[in-house]
Structure formats: structure tokens, C-alpha cells
N, C-alpha and C positions, 0 to 999 in steps of 0.2 A: 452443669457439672455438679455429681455429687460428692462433697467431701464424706460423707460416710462412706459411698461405695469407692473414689481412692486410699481412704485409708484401708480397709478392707480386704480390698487386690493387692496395697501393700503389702500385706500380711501373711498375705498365700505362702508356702513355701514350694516354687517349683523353676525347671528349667529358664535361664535368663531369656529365652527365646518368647514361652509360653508368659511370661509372666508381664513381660513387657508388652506383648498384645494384649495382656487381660489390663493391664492399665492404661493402655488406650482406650479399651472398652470403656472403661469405667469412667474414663474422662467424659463419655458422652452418656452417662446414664442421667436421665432427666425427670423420672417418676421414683414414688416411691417403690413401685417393684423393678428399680435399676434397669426398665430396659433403653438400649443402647440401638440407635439407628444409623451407623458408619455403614457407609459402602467400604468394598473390599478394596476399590484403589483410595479409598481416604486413610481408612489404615495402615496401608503401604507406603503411603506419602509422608504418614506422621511416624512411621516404626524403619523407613528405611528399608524396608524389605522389601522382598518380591512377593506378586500374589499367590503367587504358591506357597512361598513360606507360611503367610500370612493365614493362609487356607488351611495346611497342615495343625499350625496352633491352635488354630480355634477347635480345630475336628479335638487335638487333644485335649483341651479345654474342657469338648464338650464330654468325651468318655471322661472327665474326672469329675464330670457332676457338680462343676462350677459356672458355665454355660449351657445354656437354653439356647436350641438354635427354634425361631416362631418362624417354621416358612407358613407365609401368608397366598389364600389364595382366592381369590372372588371372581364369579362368572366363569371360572376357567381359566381368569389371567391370572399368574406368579407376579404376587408384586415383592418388593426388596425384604428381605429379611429382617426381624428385631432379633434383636442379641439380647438376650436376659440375664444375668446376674444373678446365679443361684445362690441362697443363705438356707442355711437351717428354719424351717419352716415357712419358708417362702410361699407363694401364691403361685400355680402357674397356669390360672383360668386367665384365658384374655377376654374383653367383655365385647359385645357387640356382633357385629356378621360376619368375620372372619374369623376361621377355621386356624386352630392349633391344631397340629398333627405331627405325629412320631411314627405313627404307622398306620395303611388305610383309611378307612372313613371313620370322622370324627364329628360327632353332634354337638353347637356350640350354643349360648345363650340367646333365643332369638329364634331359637328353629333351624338356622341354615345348617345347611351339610354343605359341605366340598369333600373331595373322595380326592387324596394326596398321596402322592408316590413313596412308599418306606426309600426307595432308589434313590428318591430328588436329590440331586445335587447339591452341593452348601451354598452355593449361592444361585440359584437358578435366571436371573436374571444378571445379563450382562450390560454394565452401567456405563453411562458414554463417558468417556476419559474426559477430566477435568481439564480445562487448557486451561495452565497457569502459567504459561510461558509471554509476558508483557510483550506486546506490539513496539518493533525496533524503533527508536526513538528517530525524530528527523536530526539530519548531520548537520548541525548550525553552521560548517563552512559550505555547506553550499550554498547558490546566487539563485534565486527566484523570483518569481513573477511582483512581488511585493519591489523588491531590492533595484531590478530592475528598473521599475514605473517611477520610483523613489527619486532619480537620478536622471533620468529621460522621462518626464509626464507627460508628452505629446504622443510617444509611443502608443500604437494601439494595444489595449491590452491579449485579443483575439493573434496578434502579432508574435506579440513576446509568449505567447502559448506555444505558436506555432514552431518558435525555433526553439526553446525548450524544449520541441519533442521531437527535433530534429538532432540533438546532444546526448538524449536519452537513447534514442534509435541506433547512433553511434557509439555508445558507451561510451558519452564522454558527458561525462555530471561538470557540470558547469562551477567550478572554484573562483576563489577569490580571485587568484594569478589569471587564472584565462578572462574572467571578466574584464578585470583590470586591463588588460591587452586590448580585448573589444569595445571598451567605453574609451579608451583613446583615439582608438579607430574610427569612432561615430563622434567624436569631438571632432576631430582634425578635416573629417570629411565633411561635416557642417559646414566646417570656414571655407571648405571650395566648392561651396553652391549643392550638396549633396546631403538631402536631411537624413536624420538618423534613421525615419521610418523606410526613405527608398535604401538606404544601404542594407539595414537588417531584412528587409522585403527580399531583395536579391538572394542574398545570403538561404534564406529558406526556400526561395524558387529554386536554388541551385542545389541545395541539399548540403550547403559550407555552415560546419560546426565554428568555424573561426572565422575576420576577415581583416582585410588588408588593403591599405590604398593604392597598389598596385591593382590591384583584380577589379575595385573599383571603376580606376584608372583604364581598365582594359574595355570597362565596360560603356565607356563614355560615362559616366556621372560624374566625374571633377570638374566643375566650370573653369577651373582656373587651369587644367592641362589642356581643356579644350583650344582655349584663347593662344594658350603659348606656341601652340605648333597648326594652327588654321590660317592658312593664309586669305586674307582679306579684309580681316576682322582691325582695327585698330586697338590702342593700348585702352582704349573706353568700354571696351568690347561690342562698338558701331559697327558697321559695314563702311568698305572703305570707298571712293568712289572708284567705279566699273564694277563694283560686284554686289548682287541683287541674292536675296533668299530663293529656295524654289519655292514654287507657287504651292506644292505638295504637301510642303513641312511648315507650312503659316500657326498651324494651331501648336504643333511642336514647341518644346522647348526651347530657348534659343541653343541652346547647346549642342542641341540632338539636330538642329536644322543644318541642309545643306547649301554652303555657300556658291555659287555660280557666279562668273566671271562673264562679263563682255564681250573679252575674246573670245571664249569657247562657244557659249550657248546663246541661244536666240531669248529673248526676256519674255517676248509674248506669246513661246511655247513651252520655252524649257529643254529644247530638245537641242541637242552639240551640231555648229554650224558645219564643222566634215558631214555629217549625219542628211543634214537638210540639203547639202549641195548635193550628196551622192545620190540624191531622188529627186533632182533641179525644182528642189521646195525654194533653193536662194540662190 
């Protein structure tokens, strides 16, 4: 920034519209011939305006022979505009291989020509909008993969991914209150022989945002509802005498295994003795 060229533009006497873009300008003049390299949504961002406003000013600016519009142009490509800041006796040779022009072809230090539209637009290049709009913050009440592991570390992590995006899929962001609901749920189902990983496993086989030790419960994985209502099992949770496992369910859980009786089925087939008389097997 140059203090000589805002005081300067200070000084101007003209419309509050015009004059507030020329001291934008000049906040960004950085040589001593003031010139000023803003895109035109920079200046609208710092003036508050619309690019059209923005555009209109500078045009009158430039018919009051206080701006320099330098469209620049090499090999044929339009590159951005400098803004000059015109003074009494100013310079307005730019050095090097880029063409100043006002009208037609213009011969610059160096040799080069570029052949420029008196037509060109004021800003002939359209500049990719600035995205200064900051990426939404994460919502600190919600329960993740961290929070989760934190409180259950046997859980697999590839797990608690999986129902994470089982929550998400149902638009339901996982909070404290539902957490808090489900980590009771994987406590209390612990103590009846059901670890947390096969409860929340289920839960994402089923496509269940929540769970409950009824559904659990439905599913056979409580040991201890199993015990209460099987007949033959004793309060140890043994087999009692006359009733043997089937031979099917041996690698099975005990939970999951089914109990056979004496009376019903044959031990050394498994098959219900109605069953075997009705095909004089007994």
C-alpha cells in the first residue's frame, strides 16, 4: 500500500460512489507509478458493491483521467488488468513485452506488438470467484468413531464405521441422548452373555439406527433369557438328565444349541421317535 497514493485519492473531489473505488485502488498501488492489481470481485468484496457498480466507477474514473485501464495482452492471451493511478506528469510506458493499449496496435519496449481491441471490455478476463465462505465447523455434540472406541475398545473399529453410516443413511446424526441410550444397551446386554460387538453387528446387519434388549432378546443373544424359558437346561445352565445337545449344534454356541429330550428323539440319530416308528426304523 501506498500512503502517498491514499492520501491522494483522498483528495480527489468526486462522487462518494467513484471515489471510494479509487481508494480501494489505491490501497493496492504498490510501485512508484501506483499501479494497482485488484480483480474486480476483490473490489466488490472490499467496496461492498456489485461488479457492475464497480465496473461503472472505474469506467468513470477512467474518462476523468485519473485511471489507466493497462489491458494486458501476450501470445494472444488477455491477462488481468493493472489499474494505474494517474498524477500530473506521470509515466505511462509499461516496460517489458506486454503491450499498453488504448487503441489498435501498439509497439512496446522490446519489439513486441500485440494488436488490442479499442472494443475490449474493462475487464476481459473472468476471475474464479474467491471462496471465502470457511468449511462448516464439526458439531461437537455429536458421538464418533473416537467417542465410541473411547468407552467400548474391543469394538472393531471397521464396526463402529459401519453403523455410523447406518445413522447417517437414516438421517439420524448420532447425539449424546441416543448414544447414551445405546451404551446402556451394550452394557446390560454384556451381562447376559451378549458382547457389544455381536449386539452393534446385528444392529448394522439389520439396518437398526437404535437397539434394545428386547430385539436382542428376539434374536436369541441373551444367555440369560435363553436359560429362563429352555426346558432342560438346569439353574447351572447344564443339561439336565434325559436331555442331550443335537449333534448339529455341537460347535454352536451353547445358547444357540438345541436341546433334545429322551423322550422325543433317538440320541444316535437325532431324528423324533413318532418319526422313526412311522418308517419301522424303531
Amino acid at each position: 500500500m501506498s500512503f502517498q497514493a491514499m492520501a491522494w485519492a483522498t483528495e480527489q473531489k468526486l462522487p462518494t460512489r467513484e471515489k471510494f473505488v479509487l481508494i480501494m485502488l489505491a490501497n493496492y498501488a504498490g510501485n512508484e507509478q501506483w499501479d494497482c492489481h485488484p480483480s474486480i470481485n476483490t473490489l466488490a468484496d472490499d467496496t461492498g458493491m456489485s461488479r457492475d457498480t464497480v465496473i461503472r466507477a472505474i469506467k468513470a474514473l477512467e474518462d476523468a483521467s485519473l485511471v489507466k485501464i493497462v489491458r494486458r495482452n501476450v501470445d494472444g492471451i488477455n491477462l488481468p488488468n493493472i489499474y494505474r493511478l494517474v498524477r500530473a506528469g506521470g509515466s505511462s510506458t509499461v516496460q517489458g513485452v506486454v503491450a499498453v493499449c488504448d487503441q489498435g496496435s501498439s509497439t512496446v519496449q522490446g519489439g513486441v506488438v500485440a494488436v488490442c481491441d479499442s472494443n475490449q471490455s474493462l475487464e476481459p478476463i473472468i476471475e474464479p470467484v474467491e471462496l471465502r465462505a470457511s468449511a462448516p465447523k464439526k458439531d461437537s455434540g455429536l458421538i464418533g468413531l473416537d467417542e465410541i472406541k473411547s468407552e467400548f475398545p474391543d469394538l472393531p473399529e471397521q464396526l463402529v464405521r459401519d453403523f455410523l453410516r447406518v445413522r447417517r443413511a437414516k438421517k439420524a446424526p448420532l447425539t449424546e441422548t441416543s448414544w447414551r441410550r445405546i451404551a446402556k444397551v451394550l452394557s446390560e446386554a454384556s451381562e447376559k452373555g451378549c458382547t457389544p460387538s455381536d449386539a452393534l453387528g446385528l444392529a448394522v446387519e439389520r439396518g437398526w439406527q437404535g437397539l434394545s434388549l428386547q430385539w436382542l432378546s428376539n434374536a436369541g443373544l441373551l444367555t440369560s433369557n435363553v436359560k429362563s424359558i429352555r426346558k432342560g437346561l438346569g439353574p447351572d445352565g447344564k443339561l439336565l438328565p434325559g436331555y442331550f445337545w443335537h449333534d448339529a449344534d455341537i460347535d454352536l454356541p451353547v445358547e444357540k444349541r438345541r436341546i433334545l429330550s429322551d423322550e422325543t428323539h433317538d440320541r444316535a440319530s437325532g431324528y423324533r421317535w413318532d418319526y422313526l416308528r412311522s418308517r419301522g426304523l424303531a
